[in-house]
KOLNUFI-440845 format. One record per residue (C-alpha): residue in one letter; x, y negated, z. Coordinates in steps of 0.5 Angstrom, whole numbers, padded with zeros to 4 digits, always signed. Layout:
BEGIN
aXYZ ...
% end
This chain:
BEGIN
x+0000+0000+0000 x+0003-0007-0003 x+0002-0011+0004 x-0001-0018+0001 x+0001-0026+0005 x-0004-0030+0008 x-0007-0035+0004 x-0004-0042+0005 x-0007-0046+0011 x-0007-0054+0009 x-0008-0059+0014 x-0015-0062+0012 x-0013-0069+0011 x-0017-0075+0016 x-0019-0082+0015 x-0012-0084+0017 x-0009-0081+0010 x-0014-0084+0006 x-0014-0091+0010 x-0006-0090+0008 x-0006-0088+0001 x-0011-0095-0001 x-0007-0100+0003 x-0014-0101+0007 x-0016-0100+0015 x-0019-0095+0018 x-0026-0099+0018 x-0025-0100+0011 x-0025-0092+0009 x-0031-0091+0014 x-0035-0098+0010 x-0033-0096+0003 x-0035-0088+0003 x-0041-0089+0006 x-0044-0095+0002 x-0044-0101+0007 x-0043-0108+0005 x-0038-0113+0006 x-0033-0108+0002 x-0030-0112-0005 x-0033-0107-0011 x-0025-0105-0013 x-0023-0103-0006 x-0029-0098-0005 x-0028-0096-0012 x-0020-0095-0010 x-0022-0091-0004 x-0027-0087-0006 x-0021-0085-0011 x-0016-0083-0006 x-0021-0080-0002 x-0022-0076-0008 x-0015-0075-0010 x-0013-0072-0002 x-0020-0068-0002 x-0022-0072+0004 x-0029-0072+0007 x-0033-0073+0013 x-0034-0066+0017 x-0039-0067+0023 x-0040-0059+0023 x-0033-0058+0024 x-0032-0061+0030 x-0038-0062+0034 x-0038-0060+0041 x-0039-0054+0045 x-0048-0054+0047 x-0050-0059+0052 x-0045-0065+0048 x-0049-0071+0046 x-0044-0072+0041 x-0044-0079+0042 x-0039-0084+0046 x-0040-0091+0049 x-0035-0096+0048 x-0035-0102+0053 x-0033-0109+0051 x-0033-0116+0055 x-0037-0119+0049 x-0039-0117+0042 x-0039-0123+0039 x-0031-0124+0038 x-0027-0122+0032 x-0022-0118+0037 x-0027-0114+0040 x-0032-0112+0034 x-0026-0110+0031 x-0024-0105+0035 x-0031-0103+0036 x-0030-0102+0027 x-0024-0097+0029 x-0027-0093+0034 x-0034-0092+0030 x-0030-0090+0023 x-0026-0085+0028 x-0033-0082+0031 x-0036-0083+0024 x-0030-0079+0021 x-0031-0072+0028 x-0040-0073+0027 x-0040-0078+0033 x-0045-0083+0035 x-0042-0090+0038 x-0046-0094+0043 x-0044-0100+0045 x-0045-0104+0052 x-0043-0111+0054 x-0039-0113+0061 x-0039-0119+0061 x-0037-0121+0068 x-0037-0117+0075 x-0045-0115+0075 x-0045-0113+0069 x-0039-0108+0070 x-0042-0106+0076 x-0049-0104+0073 x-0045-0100+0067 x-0042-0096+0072 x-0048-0096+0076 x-0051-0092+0070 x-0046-0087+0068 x-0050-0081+0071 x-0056-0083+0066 x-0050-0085+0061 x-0047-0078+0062 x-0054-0075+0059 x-0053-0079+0053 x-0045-0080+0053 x-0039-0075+0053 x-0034-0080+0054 x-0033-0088+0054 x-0028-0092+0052 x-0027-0099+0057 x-0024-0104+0052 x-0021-0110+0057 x-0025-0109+0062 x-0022-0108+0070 x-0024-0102+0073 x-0023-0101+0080 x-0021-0096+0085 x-0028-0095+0087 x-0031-0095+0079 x-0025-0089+0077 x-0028-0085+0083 x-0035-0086+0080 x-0034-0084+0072 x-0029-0078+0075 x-0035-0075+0079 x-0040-0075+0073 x-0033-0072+0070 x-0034-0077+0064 x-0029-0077+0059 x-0025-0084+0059 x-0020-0088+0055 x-0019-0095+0057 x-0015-0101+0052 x-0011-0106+0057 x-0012-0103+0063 x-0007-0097+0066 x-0011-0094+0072 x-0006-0088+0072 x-0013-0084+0072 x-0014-0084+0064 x-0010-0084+0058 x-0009-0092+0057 x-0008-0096+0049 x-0003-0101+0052 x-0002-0108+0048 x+0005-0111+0050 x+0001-0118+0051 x+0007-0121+0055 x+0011-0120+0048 x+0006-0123+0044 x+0006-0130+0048 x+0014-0129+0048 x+0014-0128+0040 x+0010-0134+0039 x+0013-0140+0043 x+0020-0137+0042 x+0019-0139+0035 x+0016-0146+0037 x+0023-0146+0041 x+0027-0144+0035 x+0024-0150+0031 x+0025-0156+0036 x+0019-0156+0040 x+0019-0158+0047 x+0014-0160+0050 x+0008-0154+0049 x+0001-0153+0050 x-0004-0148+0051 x-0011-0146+0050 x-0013-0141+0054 x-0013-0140+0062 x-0013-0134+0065 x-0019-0129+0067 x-0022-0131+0073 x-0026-0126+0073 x-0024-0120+0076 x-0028-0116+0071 x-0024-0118+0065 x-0017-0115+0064 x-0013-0121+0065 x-0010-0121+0058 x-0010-0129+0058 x-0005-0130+0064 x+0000-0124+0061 x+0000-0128+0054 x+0002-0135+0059 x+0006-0131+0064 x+0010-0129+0057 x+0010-0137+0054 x+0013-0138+0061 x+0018-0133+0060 x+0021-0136+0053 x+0021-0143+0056 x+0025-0142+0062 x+0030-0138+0058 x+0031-0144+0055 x+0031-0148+0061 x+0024-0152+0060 x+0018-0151+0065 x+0011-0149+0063 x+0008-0155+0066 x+0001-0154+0068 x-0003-0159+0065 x-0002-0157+0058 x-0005-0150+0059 x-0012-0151+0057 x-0019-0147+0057 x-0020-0146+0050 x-0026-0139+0052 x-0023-0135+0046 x-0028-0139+0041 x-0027-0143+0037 x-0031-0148+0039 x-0028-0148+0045 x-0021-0149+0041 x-0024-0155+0039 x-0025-0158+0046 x-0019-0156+0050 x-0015-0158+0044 x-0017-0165+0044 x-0016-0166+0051 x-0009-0164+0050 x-0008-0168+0044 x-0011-0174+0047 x-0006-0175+0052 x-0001-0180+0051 x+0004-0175+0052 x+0001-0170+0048 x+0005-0163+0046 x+0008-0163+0039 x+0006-0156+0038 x+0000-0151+0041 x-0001-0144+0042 x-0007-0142+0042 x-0007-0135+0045 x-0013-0132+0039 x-0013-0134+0032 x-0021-0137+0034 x-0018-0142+0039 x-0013-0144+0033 x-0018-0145+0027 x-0021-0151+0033 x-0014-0154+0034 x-0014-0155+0027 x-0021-0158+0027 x-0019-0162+0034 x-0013-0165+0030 x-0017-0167+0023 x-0022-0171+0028 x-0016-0175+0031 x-0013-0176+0024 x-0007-0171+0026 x-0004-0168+0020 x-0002-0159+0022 x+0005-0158+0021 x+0006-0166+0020 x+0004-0168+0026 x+0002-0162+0030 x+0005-0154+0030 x+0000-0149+0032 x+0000-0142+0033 x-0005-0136+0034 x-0005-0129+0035 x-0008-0123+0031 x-0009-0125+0024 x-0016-0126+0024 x-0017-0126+0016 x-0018-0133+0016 x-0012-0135+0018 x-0008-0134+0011 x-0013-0138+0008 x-0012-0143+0014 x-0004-0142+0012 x-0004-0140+0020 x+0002-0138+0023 x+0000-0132+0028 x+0002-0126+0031 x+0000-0121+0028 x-0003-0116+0032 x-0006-0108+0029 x-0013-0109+0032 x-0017-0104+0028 x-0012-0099+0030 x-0013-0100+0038 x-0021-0098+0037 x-0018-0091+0032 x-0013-0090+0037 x-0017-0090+0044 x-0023-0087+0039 x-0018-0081+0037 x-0015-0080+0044 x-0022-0079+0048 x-0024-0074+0042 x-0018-0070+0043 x-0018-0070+0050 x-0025-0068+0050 x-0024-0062+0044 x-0027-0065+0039 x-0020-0066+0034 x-0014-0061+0035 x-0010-0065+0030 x-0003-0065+0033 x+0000-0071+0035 x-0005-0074+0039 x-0004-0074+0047 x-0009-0071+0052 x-0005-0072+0059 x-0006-0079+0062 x-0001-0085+0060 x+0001-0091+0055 x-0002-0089+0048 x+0002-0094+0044 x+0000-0098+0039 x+0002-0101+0032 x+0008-0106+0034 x+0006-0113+0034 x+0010-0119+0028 x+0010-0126+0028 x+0007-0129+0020 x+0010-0135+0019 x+0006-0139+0015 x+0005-0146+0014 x+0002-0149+0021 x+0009-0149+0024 x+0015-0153+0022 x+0021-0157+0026 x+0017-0163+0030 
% end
């Protein structure tokens, strides 16, 4: 008897590899195979190609879980209405599309709300199997809460030394941008952003300051105080905290504004007082929010979308939904897409 080889094994291709092959994110795939809007004609056709090409597909019989799952994972944000939020919601509701997973999604906006989210995790976990808190601060009590109703959980910011956490390096991102105002010149630098007052927000503002004053001291300035404003992360809010920084007699000669929303304000802000950005005003944001090429906003960027997919695909392997290797399922720091400054046209020498 002819003994036979096995047939061959192939990897089954994920929305990673199609996202990768067409240049385009993960919440790109999802919208475009799927036929939802907002997704140009030639970047569905362009995905639908490589889709094909790598023989990819959607399998949500091929995943799903064990009898008794919901199949279904609740993602918590501090607001929905924000450019950074919803796209990490976009990254995590194409991953749970990809495995046959619903996404809900709940708003804590402040410390009541959080509580209230944490007080329904029994009837959450009838509806949930895992939850994935994007910037929202656990407390000790809370963890104790979500461990006994043994709900699967990815936190994005926090490390609670519980669960697995996506860590974004905040201190860095505002160490990049203000040494990049200091190499220019500037020295006299403001802010738009306070620190999370709070407790319920993972402080991501006071980190992104805490890197600035960094920056500054090991270039022998002190931060001061007065030219840190609260800008509410909107753009409106921008807008007003801008103008009150520019209508000081001793108004900075650059901004960092600590999201890109902020920034779009400090441009208005500026246009308002007849002050020309860079001629008589640098500024810098952060994310690279899709209008701040079009603005020729200098900003650091920041891989969004991948925080959603990244915390999605954890909590899917933790809980055995997805047996790709690669993916962590012991608790610790997930890391994510590295941080880079894209100097663009709003920054110059003062």
């Amino acid at each position: 008897m002819v003994a036979t080889s096995p047939p061959p094994t192939f990897e089954r291709s994920t929305i990673e590899h199609v996202a990768s092959a067409a240049g385009v994110s993960v919440a790109t795939v999802s919208r475009a195979l799927r036929g939802l809007p907002n997704v140009a004609t030639a970047t569905r056709v362009r995905v639908e190609e490589v889709a094909r090409e790598l023989n990819y597909r959607a399998d949500p019989a091929a995943s799903r879980l064990a009898a008794g799952r919901s199949r279904a994972i609740a993602v918590v944000v501090p607001m929905i209405n924000s450019w950074y939020f919803s796209n990490v919601v976009a990254g995590a509701e194409a991953v749970c599309a990809e495995d046959g997973y619903d996404l809900l999604v709940a708003t804590a906006p402040h410390s009541t709300s959080r509580d209230d989210v944490i007080a329904t995790a029994e009837s959450l976990q009838r509806r949930v199997d895992g939850m994935i808190f994007v910037e929202v601060s656990l407390q000790p009590e809370d963890v104790e809460v979500l461990q006994r109703r043994n709900l699967g959980v990815v936190t994005v910011g926090q490390d609670t030394g519980v669960y697995p956490s996506v860590r974004i390096d905040n201190v860095e991102i505002g160490a990049i941008a203000v040494r990049h105002l200091l190499a220019l010149g500037h020295r006299r630098i403001g802010i738009l952003g306070a620190q999370a007052e709070d407790p319920a927000w993972f402080d991501v503002p006071g980190q992104r300051i805490e890197g600035a004053r960094r920056a500054m001291a090991d270039a022998g300035i002190v931060l001061d105080p007065e030219l840190v404003a609260e800008g509410e992360f909107t753009v409106e809010g921008g807008h007003d905290a801008a103008l009150a920084l520019l209508h000081r007699p001793d108004r900075p000669t650059a901004i960092f504004a600590l999201s890109d929303e902020m920034a779009f304000g400090a441009v208005v802000a500026a246009r308002d007082l007849g002050l020309g950005v860079p001629d008589d005003l640098s500024l810098i944001g952060v994310d690279d929010h899709e209008v701040a090429q079009v603005l020729g906003l200098t900003t650091v960027r920041q891989h969004v979308v991948e925080h959603g997919a990244v915390a999605a695909r954890a909590l899917l392997r933790r809980l055995g939904a997805t047996r790709r290797d690669g993916w962590p399922i012991t608790n610790g720091t997930i890391a994510v897409g590295a941080t880079e400054l894209k100097i663009r046209g709003s920054t110059r020498v003062p």
